[in-house]
MMTF fields as JSON, N, C-alpha, C and O atoms, coordinates in Angstrom:
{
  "mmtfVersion": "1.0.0",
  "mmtfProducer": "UNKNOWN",
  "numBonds": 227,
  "numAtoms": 228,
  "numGroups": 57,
  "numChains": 1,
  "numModels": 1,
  "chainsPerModel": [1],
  "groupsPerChain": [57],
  "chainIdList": ["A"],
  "bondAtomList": [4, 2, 8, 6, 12, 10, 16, 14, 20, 18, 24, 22, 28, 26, 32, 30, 36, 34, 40, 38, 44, 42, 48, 46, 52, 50, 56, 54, 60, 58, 64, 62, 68, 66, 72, 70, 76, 74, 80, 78, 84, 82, 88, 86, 92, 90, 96, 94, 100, 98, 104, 102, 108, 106, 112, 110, 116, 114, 120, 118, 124, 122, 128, 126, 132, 130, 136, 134, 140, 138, 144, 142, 148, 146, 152, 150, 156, 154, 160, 158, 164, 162, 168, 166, 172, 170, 176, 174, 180, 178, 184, 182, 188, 186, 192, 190, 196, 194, 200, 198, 204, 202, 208, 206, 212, 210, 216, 214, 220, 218, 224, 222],
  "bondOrderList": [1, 1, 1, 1, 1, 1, 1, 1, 1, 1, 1, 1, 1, 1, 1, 1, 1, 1, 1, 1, 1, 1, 1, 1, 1, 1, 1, 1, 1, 1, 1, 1, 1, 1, 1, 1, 1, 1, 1, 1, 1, 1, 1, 1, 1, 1, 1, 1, 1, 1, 1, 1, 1, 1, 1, 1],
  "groupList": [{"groupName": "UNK", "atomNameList": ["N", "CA", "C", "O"], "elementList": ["N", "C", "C", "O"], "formalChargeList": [0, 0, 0, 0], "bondAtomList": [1, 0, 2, 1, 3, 2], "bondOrderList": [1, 1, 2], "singleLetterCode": "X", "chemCompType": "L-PEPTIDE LINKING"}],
  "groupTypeList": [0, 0, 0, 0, 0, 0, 0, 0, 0, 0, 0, 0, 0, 0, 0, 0, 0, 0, 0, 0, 0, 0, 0, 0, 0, 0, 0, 0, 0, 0, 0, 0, 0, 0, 0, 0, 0, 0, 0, 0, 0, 0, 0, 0, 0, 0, 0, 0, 0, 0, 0, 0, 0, 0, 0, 0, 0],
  "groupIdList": [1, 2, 3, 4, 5, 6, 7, 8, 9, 10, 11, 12, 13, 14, 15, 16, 17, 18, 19, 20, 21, 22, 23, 24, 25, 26, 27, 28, 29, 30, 31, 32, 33, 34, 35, 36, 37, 38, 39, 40, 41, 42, 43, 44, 45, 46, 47, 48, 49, 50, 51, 52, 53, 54, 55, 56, 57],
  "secStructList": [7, 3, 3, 3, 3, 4, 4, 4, 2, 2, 2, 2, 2, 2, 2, 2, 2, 2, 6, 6, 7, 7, 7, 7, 3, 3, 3, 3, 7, 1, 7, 7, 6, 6, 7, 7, 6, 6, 2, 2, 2, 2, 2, 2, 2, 2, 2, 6, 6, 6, 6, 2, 2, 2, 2, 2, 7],
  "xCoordList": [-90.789, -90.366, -91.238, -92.469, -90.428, -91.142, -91.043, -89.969, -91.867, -91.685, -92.131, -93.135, -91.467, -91.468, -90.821, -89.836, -91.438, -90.889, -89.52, -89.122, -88.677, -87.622, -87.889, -87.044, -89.2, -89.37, -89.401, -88.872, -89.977, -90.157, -89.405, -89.554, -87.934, -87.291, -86.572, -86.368, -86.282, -85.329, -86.938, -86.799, -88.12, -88.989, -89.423, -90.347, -89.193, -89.249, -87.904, -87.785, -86.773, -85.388, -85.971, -86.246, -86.02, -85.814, -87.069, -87.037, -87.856, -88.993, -88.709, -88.647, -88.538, -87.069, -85.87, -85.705, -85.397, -84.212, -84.827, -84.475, -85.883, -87.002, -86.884, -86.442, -87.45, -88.034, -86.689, -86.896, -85.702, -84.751, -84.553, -83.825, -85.352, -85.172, -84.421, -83.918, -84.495, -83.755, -84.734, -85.317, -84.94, -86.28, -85.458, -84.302, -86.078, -85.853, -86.718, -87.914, -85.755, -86.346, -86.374, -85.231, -87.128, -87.532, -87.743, -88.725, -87.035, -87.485, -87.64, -87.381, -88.502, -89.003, -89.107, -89.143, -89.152, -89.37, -90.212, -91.175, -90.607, -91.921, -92.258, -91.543, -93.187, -94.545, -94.84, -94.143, -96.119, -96.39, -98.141, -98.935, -98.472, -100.249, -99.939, -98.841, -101.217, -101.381, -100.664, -100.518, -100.433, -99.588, -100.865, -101.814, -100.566, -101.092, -100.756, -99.569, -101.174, -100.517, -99.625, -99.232, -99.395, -97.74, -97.096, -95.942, -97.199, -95.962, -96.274, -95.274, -96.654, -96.625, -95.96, -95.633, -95.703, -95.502, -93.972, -93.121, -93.475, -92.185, -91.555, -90.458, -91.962, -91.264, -91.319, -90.389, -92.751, -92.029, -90.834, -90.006, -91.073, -89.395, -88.25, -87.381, -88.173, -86.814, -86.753, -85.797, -88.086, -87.168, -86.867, -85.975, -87.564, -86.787, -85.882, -85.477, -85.307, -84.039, -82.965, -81.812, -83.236, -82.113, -82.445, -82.007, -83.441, -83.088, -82.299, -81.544, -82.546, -81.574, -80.266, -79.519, -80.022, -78.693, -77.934, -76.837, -78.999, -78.565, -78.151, -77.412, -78.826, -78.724, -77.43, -76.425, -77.36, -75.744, -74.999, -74.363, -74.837, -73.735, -73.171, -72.108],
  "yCoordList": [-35.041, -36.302, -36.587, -36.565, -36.863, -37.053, -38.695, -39.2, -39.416, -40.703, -40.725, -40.092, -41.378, -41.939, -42.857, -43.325, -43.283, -44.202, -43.883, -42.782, -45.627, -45.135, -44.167, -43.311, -44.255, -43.474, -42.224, -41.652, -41.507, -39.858, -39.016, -37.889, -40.436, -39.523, -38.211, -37.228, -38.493, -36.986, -36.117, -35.026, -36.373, -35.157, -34.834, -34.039, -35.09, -34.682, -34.012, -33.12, -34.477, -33.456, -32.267, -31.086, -32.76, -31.307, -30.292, -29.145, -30.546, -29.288, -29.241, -28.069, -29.869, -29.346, -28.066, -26.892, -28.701, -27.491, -25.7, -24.549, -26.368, -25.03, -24.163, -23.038, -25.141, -24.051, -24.037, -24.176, -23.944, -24.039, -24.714, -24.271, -25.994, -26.874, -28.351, -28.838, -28.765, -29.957, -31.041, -31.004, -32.061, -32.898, -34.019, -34.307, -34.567, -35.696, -36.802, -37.069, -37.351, -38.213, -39.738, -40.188, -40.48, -41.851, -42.425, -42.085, -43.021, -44.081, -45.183, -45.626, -45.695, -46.986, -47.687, -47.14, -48.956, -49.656, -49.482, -49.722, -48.908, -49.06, -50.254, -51.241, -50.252, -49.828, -49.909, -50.58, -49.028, -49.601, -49.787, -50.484, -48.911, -49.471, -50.737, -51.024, -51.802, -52.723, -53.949, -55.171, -53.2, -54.313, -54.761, -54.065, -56.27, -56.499, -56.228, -56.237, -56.128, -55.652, -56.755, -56.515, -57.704, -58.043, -57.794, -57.514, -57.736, -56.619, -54.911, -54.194, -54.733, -53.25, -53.388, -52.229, -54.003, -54.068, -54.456, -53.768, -55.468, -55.646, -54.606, -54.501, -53.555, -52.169, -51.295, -50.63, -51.416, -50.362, -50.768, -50.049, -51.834, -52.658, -52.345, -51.967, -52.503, -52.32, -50.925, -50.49, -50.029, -48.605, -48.013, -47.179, -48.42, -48.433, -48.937, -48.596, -49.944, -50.379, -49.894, -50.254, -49.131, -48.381, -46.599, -45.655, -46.643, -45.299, -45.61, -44.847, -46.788, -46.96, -46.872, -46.385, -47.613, -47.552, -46.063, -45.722, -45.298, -44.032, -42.906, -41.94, -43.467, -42.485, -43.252, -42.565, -44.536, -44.738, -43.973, -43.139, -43.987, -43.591, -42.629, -42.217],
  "zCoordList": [117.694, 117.145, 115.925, 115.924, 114.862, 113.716, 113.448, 113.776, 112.989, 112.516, 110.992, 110.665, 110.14, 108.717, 108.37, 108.94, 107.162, 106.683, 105.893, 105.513, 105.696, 104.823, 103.738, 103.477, 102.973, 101.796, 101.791, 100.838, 102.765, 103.077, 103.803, 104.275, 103.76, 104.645, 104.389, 105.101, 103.25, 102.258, 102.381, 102.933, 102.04, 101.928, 103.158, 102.985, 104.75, 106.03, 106.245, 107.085, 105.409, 105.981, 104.742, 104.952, 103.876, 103.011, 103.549, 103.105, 104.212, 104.476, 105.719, 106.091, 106.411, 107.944, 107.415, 107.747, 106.743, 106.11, 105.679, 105.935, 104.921, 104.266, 105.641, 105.875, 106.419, 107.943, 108.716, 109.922, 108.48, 109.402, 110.705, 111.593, 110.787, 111.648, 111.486, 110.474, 112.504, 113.05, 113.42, 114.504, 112.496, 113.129, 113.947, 113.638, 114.906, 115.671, 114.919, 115.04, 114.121, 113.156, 113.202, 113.281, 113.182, 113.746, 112.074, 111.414, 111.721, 110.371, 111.091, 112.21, 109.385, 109.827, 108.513, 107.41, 108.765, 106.955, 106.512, 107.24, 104.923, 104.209, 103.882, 104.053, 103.47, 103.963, 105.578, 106.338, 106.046, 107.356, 106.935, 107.566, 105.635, 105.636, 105.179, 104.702, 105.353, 105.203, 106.439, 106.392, 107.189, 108.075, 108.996, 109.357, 109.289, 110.635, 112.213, 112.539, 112.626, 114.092, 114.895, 116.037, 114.377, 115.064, 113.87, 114.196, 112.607, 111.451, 112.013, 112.05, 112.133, 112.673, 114.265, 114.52, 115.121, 116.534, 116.105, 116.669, 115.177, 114.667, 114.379, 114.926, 113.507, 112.914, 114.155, 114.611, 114.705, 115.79, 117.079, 117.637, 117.207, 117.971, 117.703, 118.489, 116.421, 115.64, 115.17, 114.528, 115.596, 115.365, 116.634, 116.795, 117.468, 119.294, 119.789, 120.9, 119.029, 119.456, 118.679, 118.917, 117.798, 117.093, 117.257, 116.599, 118.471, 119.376, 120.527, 121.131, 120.765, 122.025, 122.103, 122.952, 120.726, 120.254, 120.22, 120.664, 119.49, 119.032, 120.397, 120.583, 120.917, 122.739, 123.197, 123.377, 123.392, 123.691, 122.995, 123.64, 121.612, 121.099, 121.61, 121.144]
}
């Protein structure tokens, strides 16, 4: 499981592709430096609830 931000996400698929893999990829909103820890506890919520989502589908 890889986690990144919206920003790195094309440069985590494209060096996935290089190696011929498939990442299990977790975005998240940029920035995450500088956050305080209930803004950091927010992003990680909302990128778990749109795994949850993603496993229903």
């Amino acid at each position: 499981m890889v986690i990144a931000t919206e920003t790195f996400r094309p440069l985590v698929l494209a060096q996935a592709k290089a190696r011929k893999l498939e990442p299990h990829l977790v975005v998240v909103k940029h920035p995450v430096g500088g956050l305080n820890a209930a803004e950091l506890e927010d992003r990680i919520n909302a990128a778990f609830e749109g795994l949850k989502l993603e496993m229903k589908g």
